[in-house]
PQR file of N, CA, C, O and H, with PARSE charges and radii, in Angstrom:
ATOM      1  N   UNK A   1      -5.825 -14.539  -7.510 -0.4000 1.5000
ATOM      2  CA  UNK A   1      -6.853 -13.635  -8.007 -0.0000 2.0000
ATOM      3  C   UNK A   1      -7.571 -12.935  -6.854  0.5500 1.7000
ATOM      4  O   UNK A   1      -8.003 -11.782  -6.842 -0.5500 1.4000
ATOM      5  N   UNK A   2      -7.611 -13.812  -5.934 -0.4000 1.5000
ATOM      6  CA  UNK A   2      -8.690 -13.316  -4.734 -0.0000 2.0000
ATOM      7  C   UNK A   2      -7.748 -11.870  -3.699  0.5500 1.7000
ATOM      8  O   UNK A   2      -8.320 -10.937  -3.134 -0.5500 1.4000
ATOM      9  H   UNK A   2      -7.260 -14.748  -5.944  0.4000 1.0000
ATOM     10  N   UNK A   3      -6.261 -12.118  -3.732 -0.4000 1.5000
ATOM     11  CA  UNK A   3      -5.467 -11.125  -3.439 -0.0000 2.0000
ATOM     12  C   UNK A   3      -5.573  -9.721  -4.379  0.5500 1.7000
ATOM     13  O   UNK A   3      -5.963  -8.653  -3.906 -0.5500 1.4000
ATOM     14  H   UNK A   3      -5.797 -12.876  -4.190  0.4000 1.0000
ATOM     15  N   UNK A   4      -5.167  -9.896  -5.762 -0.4000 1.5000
ATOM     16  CA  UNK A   4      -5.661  -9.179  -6.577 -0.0000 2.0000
ATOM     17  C   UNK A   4      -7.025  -7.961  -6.307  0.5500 1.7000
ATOM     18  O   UNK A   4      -7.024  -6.781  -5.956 -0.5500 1.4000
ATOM     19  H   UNK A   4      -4.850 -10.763  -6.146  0.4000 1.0000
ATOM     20  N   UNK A   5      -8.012  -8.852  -6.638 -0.4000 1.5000
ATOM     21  CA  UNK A   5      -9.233  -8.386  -6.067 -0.0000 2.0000
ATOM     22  C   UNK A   5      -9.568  -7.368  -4.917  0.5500 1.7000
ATOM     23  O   UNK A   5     -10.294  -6.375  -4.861 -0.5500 1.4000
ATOM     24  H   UNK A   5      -8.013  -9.811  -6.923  0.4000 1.0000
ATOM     25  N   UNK A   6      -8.695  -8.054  -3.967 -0.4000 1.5000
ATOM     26  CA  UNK A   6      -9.259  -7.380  -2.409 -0.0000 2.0000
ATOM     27  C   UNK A   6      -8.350  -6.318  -2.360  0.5500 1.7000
ATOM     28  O   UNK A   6      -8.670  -5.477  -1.521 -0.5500 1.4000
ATOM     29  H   UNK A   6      -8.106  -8.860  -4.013  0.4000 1.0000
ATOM     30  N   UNK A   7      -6.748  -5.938  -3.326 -0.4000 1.5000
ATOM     31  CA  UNK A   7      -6.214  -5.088  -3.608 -0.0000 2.0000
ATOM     32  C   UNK A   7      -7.012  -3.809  -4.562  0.5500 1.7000
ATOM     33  O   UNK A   7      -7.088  -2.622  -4.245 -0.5500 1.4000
ATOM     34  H   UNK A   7      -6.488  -6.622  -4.009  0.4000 1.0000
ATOM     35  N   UNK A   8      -7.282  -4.132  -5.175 -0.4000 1.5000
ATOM     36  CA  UNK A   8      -7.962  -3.310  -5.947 -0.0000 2.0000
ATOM     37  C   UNK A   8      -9.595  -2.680  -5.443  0.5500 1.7000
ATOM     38  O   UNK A   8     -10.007  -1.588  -5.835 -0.5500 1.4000
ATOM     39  H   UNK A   8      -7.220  -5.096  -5.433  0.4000 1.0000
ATOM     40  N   UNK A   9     -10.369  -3.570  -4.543 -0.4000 1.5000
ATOM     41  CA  UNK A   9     -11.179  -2.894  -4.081 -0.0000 2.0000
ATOM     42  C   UNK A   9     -10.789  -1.961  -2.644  0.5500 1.7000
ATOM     43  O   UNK A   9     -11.542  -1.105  -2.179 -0.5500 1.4000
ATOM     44  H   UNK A   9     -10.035  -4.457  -4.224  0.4000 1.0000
ATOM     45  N   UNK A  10      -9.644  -2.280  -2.154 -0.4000 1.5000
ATOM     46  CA  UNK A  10      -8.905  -1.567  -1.206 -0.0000 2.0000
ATOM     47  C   UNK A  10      -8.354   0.223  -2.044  0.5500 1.7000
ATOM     48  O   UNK A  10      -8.542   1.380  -1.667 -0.5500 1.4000
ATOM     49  H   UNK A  10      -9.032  -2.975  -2.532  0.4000 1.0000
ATOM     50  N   UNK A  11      -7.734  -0.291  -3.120 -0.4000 1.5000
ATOM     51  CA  UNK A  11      -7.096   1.381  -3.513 -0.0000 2.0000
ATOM     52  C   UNK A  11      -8.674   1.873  -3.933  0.5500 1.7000
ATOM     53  O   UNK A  11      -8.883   3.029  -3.567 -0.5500 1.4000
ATOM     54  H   UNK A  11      -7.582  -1.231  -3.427  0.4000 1.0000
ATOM     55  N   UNK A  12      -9.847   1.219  -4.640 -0.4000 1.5000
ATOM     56  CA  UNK A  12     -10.529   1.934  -6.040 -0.0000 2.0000
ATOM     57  C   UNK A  12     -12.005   2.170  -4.746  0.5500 1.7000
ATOM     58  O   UNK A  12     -12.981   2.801  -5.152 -0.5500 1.4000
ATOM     59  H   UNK A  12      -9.677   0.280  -4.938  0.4000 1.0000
ATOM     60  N   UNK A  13     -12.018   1.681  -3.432 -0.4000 1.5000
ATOM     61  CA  UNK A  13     -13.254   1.642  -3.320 -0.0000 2.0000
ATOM     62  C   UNK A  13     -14.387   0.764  -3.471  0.5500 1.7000
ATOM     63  O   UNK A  13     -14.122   0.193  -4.529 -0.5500 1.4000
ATOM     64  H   UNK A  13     -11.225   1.169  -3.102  0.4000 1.0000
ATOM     65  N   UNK A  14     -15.425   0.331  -3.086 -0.4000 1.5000
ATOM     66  CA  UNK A  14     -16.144  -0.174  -3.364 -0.0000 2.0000
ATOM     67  C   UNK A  14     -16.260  -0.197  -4.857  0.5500 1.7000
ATOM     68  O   UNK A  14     -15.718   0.708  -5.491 -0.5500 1.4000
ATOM     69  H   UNK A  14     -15.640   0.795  -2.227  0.4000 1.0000
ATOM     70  N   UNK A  15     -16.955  -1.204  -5.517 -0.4000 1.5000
ATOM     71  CA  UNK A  15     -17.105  -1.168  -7.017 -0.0000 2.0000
ATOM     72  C   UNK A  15     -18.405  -2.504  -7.499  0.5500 1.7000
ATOM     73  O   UNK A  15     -18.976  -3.295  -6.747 -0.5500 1.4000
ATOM     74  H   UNK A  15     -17.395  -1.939  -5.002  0.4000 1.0000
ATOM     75  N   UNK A  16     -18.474  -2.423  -8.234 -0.4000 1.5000
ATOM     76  CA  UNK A  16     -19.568  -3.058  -8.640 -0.0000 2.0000
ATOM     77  C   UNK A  16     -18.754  -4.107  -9.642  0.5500 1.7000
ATOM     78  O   UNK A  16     -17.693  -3.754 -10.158 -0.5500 1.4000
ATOM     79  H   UNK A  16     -18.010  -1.781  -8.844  0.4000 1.0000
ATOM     80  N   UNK A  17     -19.357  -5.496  -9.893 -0.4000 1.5000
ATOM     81  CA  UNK A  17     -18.725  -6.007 -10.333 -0.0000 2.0000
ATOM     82  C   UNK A  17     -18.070  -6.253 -12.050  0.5500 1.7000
ATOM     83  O   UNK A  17     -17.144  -6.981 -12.406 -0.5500 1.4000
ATOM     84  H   UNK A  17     -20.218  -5.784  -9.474  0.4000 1.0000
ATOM     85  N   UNK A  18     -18.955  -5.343 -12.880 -0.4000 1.5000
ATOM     86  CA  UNK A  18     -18.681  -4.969 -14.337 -0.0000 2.0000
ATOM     87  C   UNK A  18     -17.830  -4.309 -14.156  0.5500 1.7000
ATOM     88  O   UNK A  18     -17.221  -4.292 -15.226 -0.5500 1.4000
ATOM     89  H   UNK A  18     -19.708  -4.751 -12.591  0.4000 1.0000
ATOM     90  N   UNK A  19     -17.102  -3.421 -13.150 -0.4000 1.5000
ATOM     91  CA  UNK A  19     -16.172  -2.770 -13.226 -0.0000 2.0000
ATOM     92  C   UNK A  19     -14.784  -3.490 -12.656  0.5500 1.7000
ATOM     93  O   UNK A  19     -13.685  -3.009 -12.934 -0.5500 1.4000
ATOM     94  H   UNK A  19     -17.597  -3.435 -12.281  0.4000 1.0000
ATOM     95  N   UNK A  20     -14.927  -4.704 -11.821 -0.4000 1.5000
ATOM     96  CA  UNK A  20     -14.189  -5.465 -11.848 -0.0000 2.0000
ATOM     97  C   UNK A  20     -13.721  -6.587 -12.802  0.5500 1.7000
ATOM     98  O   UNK A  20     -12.683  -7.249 -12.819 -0.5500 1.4000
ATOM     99  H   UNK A  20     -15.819  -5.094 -11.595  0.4000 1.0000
ATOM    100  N   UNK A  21     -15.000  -6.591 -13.720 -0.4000 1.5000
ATOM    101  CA  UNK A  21     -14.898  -7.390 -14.844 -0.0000 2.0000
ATOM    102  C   UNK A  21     -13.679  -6.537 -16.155  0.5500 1.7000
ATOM    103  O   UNK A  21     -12.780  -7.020 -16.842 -0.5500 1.4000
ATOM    104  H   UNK A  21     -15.843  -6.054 -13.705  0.4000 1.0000
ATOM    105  N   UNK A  22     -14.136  -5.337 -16.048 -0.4000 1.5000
ATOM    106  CA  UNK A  22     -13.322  -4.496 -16.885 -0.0000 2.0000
ATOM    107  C   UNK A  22     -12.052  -4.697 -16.849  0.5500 1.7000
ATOM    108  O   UNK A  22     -11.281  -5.087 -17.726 -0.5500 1.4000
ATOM    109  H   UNK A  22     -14.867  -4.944 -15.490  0.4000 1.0000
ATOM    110  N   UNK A  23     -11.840  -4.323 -15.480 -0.4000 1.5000
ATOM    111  CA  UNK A  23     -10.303  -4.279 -14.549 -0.0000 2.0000
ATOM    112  C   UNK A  23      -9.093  -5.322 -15.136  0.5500 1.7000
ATOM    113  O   UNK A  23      -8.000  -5.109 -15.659 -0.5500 1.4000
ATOM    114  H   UNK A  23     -12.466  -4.006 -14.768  0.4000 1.0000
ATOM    115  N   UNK A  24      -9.976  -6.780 -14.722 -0.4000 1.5000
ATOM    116  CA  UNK A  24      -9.046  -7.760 -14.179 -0.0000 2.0000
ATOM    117  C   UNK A  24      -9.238  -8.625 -15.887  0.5500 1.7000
ATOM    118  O   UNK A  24      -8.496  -9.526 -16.278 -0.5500 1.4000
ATOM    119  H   UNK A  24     -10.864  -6.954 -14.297  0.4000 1.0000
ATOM    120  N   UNK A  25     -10.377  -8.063 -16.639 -0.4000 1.5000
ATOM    121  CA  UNK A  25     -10.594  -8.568 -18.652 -0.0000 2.0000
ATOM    122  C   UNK A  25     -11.224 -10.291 -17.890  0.5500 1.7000
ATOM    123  O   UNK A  25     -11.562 -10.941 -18.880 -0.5500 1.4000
ATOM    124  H   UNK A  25     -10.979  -7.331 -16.321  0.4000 1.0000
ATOM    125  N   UNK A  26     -11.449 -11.078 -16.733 -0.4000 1.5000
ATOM    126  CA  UNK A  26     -11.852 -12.207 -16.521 -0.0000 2.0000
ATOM    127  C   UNK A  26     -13.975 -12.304 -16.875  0.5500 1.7000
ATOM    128  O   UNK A  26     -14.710 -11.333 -17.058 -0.5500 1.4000
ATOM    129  H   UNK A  26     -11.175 -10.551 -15.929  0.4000 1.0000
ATOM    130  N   UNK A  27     -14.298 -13.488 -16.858 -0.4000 1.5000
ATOM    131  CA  UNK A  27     -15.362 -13.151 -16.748 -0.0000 2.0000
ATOM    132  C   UNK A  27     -16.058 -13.084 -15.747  0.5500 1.7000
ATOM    133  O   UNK A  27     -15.475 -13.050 -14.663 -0.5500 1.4000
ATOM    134  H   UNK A  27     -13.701 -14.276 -16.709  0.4000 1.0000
ATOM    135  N   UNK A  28     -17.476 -13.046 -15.783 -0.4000 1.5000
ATOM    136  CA  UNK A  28     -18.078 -12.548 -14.375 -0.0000 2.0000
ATOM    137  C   UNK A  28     -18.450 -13.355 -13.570  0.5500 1.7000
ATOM    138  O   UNK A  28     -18.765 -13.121 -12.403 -0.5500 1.4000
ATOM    139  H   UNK A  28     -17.950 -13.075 -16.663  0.4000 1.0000
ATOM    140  N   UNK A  29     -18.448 -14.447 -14.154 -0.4000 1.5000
ATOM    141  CA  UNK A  29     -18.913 -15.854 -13.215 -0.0000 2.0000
ATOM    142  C   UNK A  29     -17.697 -16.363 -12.488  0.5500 1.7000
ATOM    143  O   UNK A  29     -17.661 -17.109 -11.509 -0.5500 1.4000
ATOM    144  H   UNK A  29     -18.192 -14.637 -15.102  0.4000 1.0000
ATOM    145  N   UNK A  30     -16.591 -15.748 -13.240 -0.4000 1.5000
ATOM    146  CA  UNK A  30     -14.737 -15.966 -12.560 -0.0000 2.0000
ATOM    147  C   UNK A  30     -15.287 -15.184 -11.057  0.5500 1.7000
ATOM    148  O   UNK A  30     -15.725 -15.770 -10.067 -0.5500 1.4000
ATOM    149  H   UNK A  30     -16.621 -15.142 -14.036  0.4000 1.0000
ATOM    150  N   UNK A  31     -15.129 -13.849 -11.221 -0.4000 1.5000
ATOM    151  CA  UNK A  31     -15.101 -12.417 -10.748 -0.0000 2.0000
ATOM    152  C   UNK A  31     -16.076 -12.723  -9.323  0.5500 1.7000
ATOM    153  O   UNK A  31     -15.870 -12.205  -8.226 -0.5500 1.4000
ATOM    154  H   UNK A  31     -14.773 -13.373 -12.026  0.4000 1.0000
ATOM    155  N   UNK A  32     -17.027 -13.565  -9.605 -0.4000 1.5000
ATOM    156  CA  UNK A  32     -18.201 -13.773  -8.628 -0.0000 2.0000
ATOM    157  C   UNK A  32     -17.914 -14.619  -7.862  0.5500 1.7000
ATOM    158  O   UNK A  32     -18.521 -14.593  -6.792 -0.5500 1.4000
ATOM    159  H   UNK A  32     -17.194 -13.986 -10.496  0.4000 1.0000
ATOM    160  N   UNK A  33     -17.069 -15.516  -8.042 -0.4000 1.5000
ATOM    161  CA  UNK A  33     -16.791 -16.938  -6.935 -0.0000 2.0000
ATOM    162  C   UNK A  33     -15.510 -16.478  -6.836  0.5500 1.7000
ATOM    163  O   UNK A  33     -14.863 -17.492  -6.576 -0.5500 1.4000
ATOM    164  H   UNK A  33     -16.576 -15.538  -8.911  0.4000 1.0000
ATOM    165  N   UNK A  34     -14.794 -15.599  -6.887 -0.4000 1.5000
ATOM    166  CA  UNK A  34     -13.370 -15.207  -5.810 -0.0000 2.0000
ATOM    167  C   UNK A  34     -14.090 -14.234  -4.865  0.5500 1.7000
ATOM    168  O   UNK A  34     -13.779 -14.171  -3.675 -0.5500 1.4000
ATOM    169  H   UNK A  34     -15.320 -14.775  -7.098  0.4000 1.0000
ATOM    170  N   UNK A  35     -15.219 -13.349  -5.499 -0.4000 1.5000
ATOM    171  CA  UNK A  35     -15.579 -12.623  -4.605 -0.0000 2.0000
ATOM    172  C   UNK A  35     -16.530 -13.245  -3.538  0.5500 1.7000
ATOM    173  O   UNK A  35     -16.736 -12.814  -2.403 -0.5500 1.4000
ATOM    174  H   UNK A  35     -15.472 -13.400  -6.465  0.4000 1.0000
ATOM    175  N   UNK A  36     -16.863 -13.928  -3.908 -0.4000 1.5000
ATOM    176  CA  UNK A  36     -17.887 -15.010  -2.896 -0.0000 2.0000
ATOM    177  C   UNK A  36     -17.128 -15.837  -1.853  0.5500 1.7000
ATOM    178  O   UNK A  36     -17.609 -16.189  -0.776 -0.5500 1.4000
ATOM    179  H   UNK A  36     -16.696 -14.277  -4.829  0.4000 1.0000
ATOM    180  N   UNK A  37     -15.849 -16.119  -2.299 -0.4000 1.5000
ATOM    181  CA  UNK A  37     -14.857 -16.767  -1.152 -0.0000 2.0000
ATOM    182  C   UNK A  37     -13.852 -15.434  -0.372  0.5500 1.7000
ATOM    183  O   UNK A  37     -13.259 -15.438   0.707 -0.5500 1.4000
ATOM    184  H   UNK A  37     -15.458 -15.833  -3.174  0.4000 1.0000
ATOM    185  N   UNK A  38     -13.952 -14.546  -1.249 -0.4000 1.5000
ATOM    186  CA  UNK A  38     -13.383 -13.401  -0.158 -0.0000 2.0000
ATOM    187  C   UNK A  38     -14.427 -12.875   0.814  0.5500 1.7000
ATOM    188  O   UNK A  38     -14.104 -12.020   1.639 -0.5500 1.4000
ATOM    189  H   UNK A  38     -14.434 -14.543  -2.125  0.4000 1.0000
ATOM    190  N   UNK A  39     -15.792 -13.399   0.745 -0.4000 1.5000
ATOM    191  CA  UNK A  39     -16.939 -12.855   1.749 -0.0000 2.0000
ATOM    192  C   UNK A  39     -16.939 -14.039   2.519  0.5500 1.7000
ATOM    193  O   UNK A  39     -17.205 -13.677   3.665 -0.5500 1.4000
ATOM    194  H   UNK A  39     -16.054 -14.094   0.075  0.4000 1.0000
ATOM    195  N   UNK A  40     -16.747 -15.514   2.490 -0.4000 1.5000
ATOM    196  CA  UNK A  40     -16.609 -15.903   3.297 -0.0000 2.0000
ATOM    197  C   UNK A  40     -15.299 -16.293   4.719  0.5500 1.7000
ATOM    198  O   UNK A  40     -15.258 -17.032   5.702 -0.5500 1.4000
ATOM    199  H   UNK A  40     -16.530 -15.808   1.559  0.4000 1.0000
ATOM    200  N   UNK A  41     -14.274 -15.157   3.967 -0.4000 1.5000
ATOM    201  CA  UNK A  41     -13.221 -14.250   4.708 -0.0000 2.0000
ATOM    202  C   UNK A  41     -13.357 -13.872   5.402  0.5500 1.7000
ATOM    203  O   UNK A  41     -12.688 -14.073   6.415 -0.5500 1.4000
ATOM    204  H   UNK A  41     -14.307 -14.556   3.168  0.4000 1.0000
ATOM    205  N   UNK A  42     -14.333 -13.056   5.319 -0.4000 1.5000
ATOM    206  CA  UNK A  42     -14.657 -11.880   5.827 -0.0000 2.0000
ATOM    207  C   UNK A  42     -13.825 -10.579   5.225  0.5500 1.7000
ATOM    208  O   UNK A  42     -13.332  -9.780   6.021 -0.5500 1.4000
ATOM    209  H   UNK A  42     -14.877 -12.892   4.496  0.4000 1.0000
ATOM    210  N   UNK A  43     -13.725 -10.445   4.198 -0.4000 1.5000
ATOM    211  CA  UNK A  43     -12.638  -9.565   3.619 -0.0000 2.0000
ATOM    212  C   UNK A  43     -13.341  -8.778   2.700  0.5500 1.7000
ATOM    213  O   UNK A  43     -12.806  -7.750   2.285 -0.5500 1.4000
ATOM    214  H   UNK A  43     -14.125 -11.094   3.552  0.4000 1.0000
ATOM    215  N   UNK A  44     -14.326  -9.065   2.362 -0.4000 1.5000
ATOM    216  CA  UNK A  44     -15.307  -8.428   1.530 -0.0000 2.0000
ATOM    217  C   UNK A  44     -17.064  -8.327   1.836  0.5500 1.7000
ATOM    218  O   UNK A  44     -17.736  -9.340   2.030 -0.5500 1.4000
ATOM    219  H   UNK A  44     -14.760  -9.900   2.698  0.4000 1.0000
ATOM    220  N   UNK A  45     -17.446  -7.403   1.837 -0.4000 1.5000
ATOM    221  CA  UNK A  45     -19.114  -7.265   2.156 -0.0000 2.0000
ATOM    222  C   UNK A  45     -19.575  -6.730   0.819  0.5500 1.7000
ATOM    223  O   UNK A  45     -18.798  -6.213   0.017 -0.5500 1.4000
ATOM    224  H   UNK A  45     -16.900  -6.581   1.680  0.4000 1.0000
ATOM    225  N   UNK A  46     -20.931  -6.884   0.604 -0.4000 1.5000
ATOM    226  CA  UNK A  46     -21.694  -6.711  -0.527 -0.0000 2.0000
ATOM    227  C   UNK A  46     -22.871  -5.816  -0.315  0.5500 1.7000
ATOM    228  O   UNK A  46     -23.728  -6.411   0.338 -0.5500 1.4000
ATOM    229  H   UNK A  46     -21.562  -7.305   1.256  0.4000 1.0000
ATOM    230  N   UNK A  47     -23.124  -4.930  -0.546 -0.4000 1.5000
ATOM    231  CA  UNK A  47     -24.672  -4.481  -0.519 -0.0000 2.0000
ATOM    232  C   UNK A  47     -25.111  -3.655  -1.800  0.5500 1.7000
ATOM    233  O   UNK A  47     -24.307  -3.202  -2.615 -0.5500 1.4000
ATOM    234  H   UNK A  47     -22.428  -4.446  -1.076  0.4000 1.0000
ATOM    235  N   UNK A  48     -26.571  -3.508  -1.879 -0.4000 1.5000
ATOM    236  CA  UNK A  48     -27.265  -3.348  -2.983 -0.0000 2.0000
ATOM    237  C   UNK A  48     -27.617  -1.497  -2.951  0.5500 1.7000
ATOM    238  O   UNK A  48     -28.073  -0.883  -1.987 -0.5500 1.4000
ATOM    239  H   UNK A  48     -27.224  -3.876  -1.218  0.4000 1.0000
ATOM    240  N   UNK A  49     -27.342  -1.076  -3.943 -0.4000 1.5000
ATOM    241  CA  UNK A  49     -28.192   0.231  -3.540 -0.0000 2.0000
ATOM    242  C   UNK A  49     -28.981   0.317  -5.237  0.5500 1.7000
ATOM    243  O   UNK A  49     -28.556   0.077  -6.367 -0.5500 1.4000
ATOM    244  H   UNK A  49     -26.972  -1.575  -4.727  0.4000 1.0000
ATOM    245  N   UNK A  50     -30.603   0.889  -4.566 -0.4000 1.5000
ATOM    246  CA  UNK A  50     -31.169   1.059  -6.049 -0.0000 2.0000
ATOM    247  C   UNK A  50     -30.915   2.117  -7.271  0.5500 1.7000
ATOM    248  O   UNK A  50     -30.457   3.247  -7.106 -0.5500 1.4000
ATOM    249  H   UNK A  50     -30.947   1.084  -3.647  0.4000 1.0000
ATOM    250  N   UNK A  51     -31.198   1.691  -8.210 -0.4000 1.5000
ATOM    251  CA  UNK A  51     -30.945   2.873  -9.627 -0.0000 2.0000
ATOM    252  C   UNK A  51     -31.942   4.280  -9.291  0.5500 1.7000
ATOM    253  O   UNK A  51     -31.746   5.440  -9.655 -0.5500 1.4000
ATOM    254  H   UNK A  51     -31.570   0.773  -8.344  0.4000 1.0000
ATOM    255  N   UNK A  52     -32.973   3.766  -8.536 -0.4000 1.5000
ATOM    256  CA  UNK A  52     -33.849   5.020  -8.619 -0.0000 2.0000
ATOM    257  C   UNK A  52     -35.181   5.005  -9.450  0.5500 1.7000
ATOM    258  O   UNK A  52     -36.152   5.759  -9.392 -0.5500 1.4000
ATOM    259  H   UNK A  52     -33.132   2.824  -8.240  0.4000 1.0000
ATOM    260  N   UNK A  53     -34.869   3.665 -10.420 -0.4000 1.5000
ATOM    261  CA  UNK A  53     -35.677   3.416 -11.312 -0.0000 2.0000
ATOM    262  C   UNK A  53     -36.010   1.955 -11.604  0.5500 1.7000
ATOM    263  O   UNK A  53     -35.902   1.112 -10.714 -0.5500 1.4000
ATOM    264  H   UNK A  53     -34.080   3.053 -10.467  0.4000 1.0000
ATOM    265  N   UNK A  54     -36.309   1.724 -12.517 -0.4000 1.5000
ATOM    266  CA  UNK A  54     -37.041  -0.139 -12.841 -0.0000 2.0000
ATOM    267  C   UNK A  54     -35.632  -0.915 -12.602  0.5500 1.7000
ATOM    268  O   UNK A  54     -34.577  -0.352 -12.308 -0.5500 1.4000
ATOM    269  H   UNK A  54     -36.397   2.409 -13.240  0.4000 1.0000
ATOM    270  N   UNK A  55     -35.766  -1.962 -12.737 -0.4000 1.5000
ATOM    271  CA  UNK A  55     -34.399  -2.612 -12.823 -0.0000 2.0000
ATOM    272  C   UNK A  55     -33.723  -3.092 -11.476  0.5500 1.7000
ATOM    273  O   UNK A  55     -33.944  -2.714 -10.325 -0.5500 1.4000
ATOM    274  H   UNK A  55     -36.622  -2.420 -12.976  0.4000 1.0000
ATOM    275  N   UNK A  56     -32.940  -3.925 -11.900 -0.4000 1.5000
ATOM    276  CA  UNK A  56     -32.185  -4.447 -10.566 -0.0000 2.0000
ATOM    277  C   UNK A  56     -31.320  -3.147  -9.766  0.5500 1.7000
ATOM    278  O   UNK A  56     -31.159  -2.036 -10.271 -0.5500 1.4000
ATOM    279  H   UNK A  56     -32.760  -4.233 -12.835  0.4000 1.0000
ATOM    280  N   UNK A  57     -30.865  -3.526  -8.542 -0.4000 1.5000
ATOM    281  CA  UNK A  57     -30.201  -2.555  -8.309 -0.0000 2.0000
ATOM    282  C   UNK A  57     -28.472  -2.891  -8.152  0.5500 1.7000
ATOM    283  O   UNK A  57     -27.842  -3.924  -8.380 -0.5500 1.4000
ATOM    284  H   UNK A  57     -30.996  -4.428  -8.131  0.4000 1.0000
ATOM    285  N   UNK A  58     -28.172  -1.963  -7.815 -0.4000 1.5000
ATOM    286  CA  UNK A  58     -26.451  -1.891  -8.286 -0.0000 2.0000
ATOM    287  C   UNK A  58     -25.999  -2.389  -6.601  0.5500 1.7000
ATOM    288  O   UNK A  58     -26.274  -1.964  -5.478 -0.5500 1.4000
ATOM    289  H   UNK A  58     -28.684  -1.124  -7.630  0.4000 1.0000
ATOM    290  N   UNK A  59     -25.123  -3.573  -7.178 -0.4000 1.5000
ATOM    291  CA  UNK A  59     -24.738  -4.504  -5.774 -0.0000 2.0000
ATOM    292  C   UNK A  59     -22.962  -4.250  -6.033  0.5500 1.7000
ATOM    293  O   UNK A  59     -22.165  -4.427  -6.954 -0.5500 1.4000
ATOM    294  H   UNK A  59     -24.900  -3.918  -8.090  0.4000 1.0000
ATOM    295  N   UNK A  60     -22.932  -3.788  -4.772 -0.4000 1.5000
ATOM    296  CA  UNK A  60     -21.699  -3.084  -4.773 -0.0000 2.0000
ATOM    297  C   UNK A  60     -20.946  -4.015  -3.837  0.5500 1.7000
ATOM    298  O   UNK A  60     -21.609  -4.445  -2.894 -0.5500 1.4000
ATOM    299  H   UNK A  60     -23.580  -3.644  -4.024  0.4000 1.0000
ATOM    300  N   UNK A  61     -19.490  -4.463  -3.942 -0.4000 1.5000
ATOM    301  CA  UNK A  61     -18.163  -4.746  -3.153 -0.0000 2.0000
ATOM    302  C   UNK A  61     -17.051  -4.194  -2.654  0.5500 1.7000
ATOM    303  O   UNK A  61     -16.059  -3.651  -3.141 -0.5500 1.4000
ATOM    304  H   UNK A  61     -18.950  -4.115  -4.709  0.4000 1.0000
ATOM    305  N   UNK A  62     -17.417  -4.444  -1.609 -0.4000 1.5000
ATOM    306  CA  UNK A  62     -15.938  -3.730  -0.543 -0.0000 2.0000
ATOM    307  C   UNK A  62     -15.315  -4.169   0.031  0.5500 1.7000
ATOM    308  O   UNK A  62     -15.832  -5.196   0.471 -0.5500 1.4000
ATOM    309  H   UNK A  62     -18.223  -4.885  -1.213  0.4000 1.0000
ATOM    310  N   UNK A  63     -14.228  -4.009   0.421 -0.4000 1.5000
ATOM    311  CA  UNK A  63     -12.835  -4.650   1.238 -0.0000 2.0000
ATOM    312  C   UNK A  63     -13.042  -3.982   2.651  0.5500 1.7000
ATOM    313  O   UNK A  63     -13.121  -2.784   2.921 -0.5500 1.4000
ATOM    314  H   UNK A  63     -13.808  -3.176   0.063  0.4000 1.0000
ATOM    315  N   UNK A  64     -13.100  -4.935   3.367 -0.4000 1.5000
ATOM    316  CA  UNK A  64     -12.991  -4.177   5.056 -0.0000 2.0000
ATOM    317  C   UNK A  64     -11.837  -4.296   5.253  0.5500 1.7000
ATOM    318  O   UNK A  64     -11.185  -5.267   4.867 -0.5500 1.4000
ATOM    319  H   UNK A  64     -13.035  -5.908   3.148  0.4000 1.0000
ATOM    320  N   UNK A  65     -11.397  -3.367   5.863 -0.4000 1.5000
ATOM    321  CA  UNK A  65     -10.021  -3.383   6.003 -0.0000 2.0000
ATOM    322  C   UNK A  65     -10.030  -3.405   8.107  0.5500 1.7000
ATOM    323  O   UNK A  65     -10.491  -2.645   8.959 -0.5500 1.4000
ATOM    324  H   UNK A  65     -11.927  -2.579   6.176  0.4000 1.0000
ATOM    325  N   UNK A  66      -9.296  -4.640   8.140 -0.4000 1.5000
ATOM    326  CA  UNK A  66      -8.982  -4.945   9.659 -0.0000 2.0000
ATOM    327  C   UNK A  66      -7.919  -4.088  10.046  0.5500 1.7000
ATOM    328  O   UNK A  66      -7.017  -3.658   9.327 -0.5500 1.4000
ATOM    329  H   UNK A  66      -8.921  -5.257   7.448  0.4000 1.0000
ATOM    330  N   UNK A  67      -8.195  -3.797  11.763 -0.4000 1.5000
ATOM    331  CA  UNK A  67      -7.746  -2.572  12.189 -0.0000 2.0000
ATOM    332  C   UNK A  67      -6.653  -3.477  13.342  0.5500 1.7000
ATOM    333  O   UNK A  67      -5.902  -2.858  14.096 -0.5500 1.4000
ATOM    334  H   UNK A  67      -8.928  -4.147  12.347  0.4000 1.0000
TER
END
């Protein structure tokens, strides 16, 4: 799954994780601990950017890709 994953945020871009939930039909608590062991990879980074408005903000995942 965690290959999967780091494939798909490699072709699609960063993504947020409802949209990985969509993707892969798993749930999000699945989706969150492959992505949590691909950050302690180092294969994936996380950061937050806000809505602009009330509410949490949108925490986004990406694949670094080693050079």
């Amino acid at each position: 799954m965690e290959h999967f994953l780091f494939e798909r945020l490699i072709e699609n871009g960063p993504s947020v994780r409802g949209d990985l939930v969509k993707l892969t039909n798993s749930k999000r608590t699945t989706i969150y601990d492959h992505l949590v062991k691909l950050m302690l990879e180092d294969k994936v980074v996380s950061y937050s950017i806000p809505k602009g408005e009330r509410g949490r903000p949108n925490v986004f995942f990406e694949a670094i890709q080693k050079k």
